[in-house]
N, C-alpha and C positions, 0 to 999 in steps of 0.2 A: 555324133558317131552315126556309120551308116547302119538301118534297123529301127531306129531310135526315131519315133515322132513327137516331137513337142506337142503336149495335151493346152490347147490354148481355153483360157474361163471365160464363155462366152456371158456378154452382160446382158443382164433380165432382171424383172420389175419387180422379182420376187425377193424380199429382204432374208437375210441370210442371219445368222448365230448374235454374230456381232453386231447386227444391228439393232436387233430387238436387247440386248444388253444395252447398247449406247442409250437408245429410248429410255430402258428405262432407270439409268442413272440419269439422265435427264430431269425425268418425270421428280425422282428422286431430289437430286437438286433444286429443282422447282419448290419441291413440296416444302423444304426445310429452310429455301428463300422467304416459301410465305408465311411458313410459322416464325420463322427471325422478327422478320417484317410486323406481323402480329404482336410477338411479345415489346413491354413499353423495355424503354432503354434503362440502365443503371443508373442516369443522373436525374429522370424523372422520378425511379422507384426513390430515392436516395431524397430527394425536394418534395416527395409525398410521407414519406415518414418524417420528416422534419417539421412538417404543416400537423400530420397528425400527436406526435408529442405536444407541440406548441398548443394546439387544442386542449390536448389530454392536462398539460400545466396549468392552462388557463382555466379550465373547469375543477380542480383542482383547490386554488387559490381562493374562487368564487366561494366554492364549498364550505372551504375552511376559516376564510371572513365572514359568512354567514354563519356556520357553526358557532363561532367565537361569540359573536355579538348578540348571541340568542341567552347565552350567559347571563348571570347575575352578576355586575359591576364587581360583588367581594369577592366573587367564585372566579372570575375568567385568570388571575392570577394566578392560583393554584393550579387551574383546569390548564393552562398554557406547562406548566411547571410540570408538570405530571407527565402531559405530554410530552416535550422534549424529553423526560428522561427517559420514556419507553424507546423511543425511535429516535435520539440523536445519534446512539452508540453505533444503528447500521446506516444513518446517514451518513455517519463519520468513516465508515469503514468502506463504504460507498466512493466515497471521494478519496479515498484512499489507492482502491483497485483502480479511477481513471486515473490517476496521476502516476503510479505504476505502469500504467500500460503506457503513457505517454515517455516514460523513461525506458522500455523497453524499445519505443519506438524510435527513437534516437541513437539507443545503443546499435540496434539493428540498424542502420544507416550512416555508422560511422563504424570504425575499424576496431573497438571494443568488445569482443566477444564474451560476454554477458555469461551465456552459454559454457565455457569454458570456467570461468570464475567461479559462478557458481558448483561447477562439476554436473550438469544436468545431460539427460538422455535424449536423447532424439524426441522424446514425444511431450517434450516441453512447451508449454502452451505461450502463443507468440503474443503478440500487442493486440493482433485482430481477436482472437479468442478471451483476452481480458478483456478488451473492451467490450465483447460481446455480453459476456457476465455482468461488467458494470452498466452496461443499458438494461440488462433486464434489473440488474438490482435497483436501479433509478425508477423504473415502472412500477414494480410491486411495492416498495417501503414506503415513498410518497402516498400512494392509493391505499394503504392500509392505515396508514395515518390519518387521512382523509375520512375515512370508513370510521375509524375512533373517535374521533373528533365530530361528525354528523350523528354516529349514532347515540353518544353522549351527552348532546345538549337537546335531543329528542328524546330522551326520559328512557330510550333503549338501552340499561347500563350493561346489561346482562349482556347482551349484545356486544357491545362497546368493548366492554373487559375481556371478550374472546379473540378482539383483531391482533392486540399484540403478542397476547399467547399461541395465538396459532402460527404469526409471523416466525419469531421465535423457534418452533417446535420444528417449522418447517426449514430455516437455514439451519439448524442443527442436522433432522436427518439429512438432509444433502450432503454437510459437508462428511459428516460418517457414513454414510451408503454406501457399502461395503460390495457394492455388482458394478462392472464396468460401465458406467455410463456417468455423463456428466465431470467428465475428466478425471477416473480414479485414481490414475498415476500420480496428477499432480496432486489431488487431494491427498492423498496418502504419503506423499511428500512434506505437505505440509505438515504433518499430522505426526509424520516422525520427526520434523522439524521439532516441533512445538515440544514434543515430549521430550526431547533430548536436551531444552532451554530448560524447562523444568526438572531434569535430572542431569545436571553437566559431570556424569560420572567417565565417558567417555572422553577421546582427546576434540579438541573443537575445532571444527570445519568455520571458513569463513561463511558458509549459511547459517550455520549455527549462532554465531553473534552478528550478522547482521540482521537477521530477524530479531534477535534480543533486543537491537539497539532500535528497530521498528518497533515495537512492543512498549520500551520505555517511554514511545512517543506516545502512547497511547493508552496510556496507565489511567486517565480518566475514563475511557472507554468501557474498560474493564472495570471498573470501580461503579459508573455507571447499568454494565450485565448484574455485576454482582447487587445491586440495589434493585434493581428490575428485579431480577428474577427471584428474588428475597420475596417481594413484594405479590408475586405472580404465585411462591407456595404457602406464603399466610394469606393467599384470597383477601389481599388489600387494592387491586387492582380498581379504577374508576371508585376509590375511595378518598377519603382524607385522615383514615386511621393514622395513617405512616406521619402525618404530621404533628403529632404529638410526640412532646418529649422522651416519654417513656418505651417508646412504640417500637415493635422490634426490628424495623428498619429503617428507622428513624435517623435525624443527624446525631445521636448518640451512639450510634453503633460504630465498634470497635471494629468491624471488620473491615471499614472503608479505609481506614489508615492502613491496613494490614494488604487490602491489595490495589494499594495505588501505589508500596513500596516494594512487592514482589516482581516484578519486572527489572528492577533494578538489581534488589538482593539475588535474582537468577543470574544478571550482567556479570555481577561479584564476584559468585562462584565459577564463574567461566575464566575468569581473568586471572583469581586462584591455580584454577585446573591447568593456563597454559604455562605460569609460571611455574607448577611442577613438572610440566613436561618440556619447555624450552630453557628453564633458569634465566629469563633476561628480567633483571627490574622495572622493564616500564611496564610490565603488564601487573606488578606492584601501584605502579603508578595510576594506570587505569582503574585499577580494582578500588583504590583512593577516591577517586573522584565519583565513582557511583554509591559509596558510601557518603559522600557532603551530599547529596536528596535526601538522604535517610532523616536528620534535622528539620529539615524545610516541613513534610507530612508532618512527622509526633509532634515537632511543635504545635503546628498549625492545629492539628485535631483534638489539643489540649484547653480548645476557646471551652471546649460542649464541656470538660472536666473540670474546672477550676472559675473559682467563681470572678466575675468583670475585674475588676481593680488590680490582681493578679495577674490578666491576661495582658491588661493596659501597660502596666509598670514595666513588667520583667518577660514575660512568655514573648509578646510583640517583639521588643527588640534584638530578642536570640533570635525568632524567626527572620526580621530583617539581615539581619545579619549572614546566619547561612544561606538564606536566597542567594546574597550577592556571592558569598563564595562559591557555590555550587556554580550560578550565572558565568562568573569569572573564568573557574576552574576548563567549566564544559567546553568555552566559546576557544579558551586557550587550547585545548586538546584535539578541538575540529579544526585548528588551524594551522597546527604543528606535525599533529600526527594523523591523522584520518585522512586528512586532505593533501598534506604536503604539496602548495601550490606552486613549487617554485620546480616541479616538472611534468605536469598536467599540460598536455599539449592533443592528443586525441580526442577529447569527449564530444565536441560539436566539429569537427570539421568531418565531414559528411562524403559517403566516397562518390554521389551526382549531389554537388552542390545546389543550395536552396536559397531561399529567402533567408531561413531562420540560420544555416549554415552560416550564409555571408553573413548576417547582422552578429553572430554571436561567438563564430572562432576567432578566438586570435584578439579580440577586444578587452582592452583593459578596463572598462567600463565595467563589464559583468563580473569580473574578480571581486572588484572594491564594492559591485553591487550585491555579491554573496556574503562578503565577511562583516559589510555594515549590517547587513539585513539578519542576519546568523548572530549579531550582538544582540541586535533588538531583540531576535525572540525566544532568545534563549533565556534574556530577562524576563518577557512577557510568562515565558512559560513557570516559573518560577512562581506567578502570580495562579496561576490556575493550579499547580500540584498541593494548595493552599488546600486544605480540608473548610477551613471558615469560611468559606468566599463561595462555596459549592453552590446557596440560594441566587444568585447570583448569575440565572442557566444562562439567559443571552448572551452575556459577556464573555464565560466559561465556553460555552459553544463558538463561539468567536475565537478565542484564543485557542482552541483545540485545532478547530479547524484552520489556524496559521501556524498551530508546532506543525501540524501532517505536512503543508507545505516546505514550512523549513524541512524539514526532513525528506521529503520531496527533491530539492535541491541538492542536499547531504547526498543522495544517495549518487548522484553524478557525478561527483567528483571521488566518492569513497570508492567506487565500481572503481573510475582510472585508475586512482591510486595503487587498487589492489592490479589493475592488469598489467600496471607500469612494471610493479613487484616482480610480478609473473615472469616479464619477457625478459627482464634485467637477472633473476634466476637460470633462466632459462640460460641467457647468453654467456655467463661463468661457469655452469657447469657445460657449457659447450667448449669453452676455452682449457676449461682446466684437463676437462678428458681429450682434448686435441693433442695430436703427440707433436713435439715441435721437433725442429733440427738443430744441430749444432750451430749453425749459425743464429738463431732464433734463439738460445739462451746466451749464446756468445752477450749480445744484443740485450736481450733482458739482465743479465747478469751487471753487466756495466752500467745501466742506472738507475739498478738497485730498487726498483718498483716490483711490487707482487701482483701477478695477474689472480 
């Protein structure tokens, strides 16, 4: 327009607004290039924790061969015996949390929502957060073991007899530490879990009896706390009092029968509770079968009551005898009903296919490899819920630590099973409350099937 003079930007060596901004997003970039550049990578940190555990084991091991062998030939027996019993129960419970988290970790990579099953909240702690807990729990219970075991056979008993009461004191308040930290939510989950296994007054959640049926695995564990910590309030610790017959935590004591069978007698009344509130007999049926353990215990713990020739004759062969039917009972029940393998099809097929994906979905191999191996150690376990057989810790330790596995397994297919449940609910009462059309009963109506 006439009037109007184009204002033209003449150019000069003078830097302007935006350029000392560009600078120093620059500078900026630079700086945060070099600290990257500085920090080491994730798969070094990751090959340097793995070097230092490996050390931390190996010094460890050293330790505790050396501790042992400093022993008195008659002594290292006991001295071994004692010790497993303080620290097998959180080794066991140890391998229990990685094998969890490894079952979460497949749930979560396959179409199984875990999450949902269980009824849990957002702030549900994932596979990385157990496992997080089961590495520190692998670092400290080994080390205090370690600690027990050095300062014991160096005349420190005083010493000695404080590592696993401190351990002890200490996983206790954690898991009650009632301030938000260290996971209260889930703790506190747990914790009403546990209390409602113990009191099945309410109706039962499938959390509710799958921890029960986690628990029954685990009845040595507890039977083991319970002797422990027996032992930890009559100040029998780095003693050999308790090994005397009479002794009050001794293998005479009544309470070991009494809660290596609470677990089960909890399962019981759960099974009771739902058949008052569903009315179906299998849960009759189930309630059956954890009552055949109940034999297996009182037999067993009636070797310490009844004098040899008794036990030999008559007690032995009732106990054989219920082992196998409980053994039977159980393996039949994980195979019919828990499991129901005949439409289990999600568990391992993985939504980015793997290694373990391919080798394991869809293979008939792994079925026949669950239900054989589910026979074996169902019998095996039968052998350890044995109260006679308790002296016996290697072997018992062994066999505890292959029920956790079997149950381990258990829990994979019992998850589908139940999500199967879920989405096959889900899809009837979708159908049932669908309005249909006259043509659409026309159609149902003639042959006579019920949706």
């Amino acid at each position: 327009m006439p009037g109007i003079v184009p204002v033209l930007r003449h150019t000069s060596n003078k830097p302007t607004t935006s350029d000392y901004e560009e600078s120093e997003l620059d500078e900026m970039k630079g700086v945060q290039t070099y600290s990257a550049a500085m920090l080491p990578s994730p798969v070094f940190l990751f090959r340097f924790k793995v070097v230092l555990f490996i050390l931390w084991f190996i010094c460890c091991l050293k330790i505790s061969w050396g501790s042992v062998m400093r022993m008195n030939t008659d002594l290292q027996d006991l001295f071994l015996y004692e010790t497993f019993l303080y620290y097998n129960p959180l080794l066991l419970v140890t391998l229990m949390v990685w094998l969890w988290g490894i079952n979460l970790w497949v749930f979560s990579q396959s179409s199984v929502s875990y999450a949902r099953v269980f009824d849990l909240d957002h702030t549900h702690l994932t596979h990385h957060e157990i496992w997080k807990c089961a590495t520190w729990m692998t670092i400290v219970v080994p080390t205090s073991m370690t600690a027990y075991q050095y300062l014991y056979s160096h005349g420190e008993v005083a010493l000695a007899a404080s590592q696993p009461v401190m351990l002890y004191i200490v996983a206790l308040t954690l898991l009650i530490f009632p301030f938000d930290i260290f996971y209260l939510s889930s703790r506190y989950f747990l914790l009403r879990t546990i209390w409602r296994i113990c009191l099945p007054l309410q109706a039962i959640t499938f959390a509710d009896f799958f921890l029960a049926d986690i628990m029954t695995s685990m009845s040595k564990v507890f039977s083991d706390l319970e002797r422990s910590t027996c032992r930890m309030l009559n100040k029998q610790v780095a003693t050999i009092a308790w090994f005397e017959a009479d002794a009050i935590c001794g293998s005479h004591s009544v309470a070991i029968p009494l809660v290596l069978v609470f677990p089960y007698l909890c399962r019981f009344f759960q099974c009771l509770r739902q058949y008052k509130d569903t009315k179906e007999k299998t849960c009759l049926f189930n309630a059956l079968k954890y009552t055949t353990a109940i034999p297996v215990i009182f037999l067993s713990a009636l070797k310490y009551h009844v004098i040899p020739d008794s036990w030999t004759n008559f007690y032995r062969p009732l106990w054989l005898i219920s082992s196998v039917i409980n053994s039977l009972y159980s393996f039949y029940w994980d195979i019919t009903r828990d499991w129901d393998l005949s439409i289990l099809s999600r568990i391992f097929k993985f939504k980015n296919p793997t290694f373990w994906s391919d080798a394991l979905h869809g293979k008939v191999w792994v079925y026949y490899w669950v239900v054989f191996s589910n026979l074996i150690l169902r019998c095996t376990w039968t052998y350890k819920l044995s109260a006679h057989l308790r002296h016996n810790y290697l072997t018992v330790f062994t066999i505890t630590a292959l029920e956790i596995v079997r149950r381990f397994q258990w829990i994979f297919f019992r998850v589908e099973n139940e999500w199967n449940k879920m989405n096959n609910k889900q899809w009837v009462e979708l159908s049932t409350n669908t309005p249909k059309t006259e043509e659409e009963d026309t159609l149902l109506g003639s042959t006579g099937h019920e949706v």
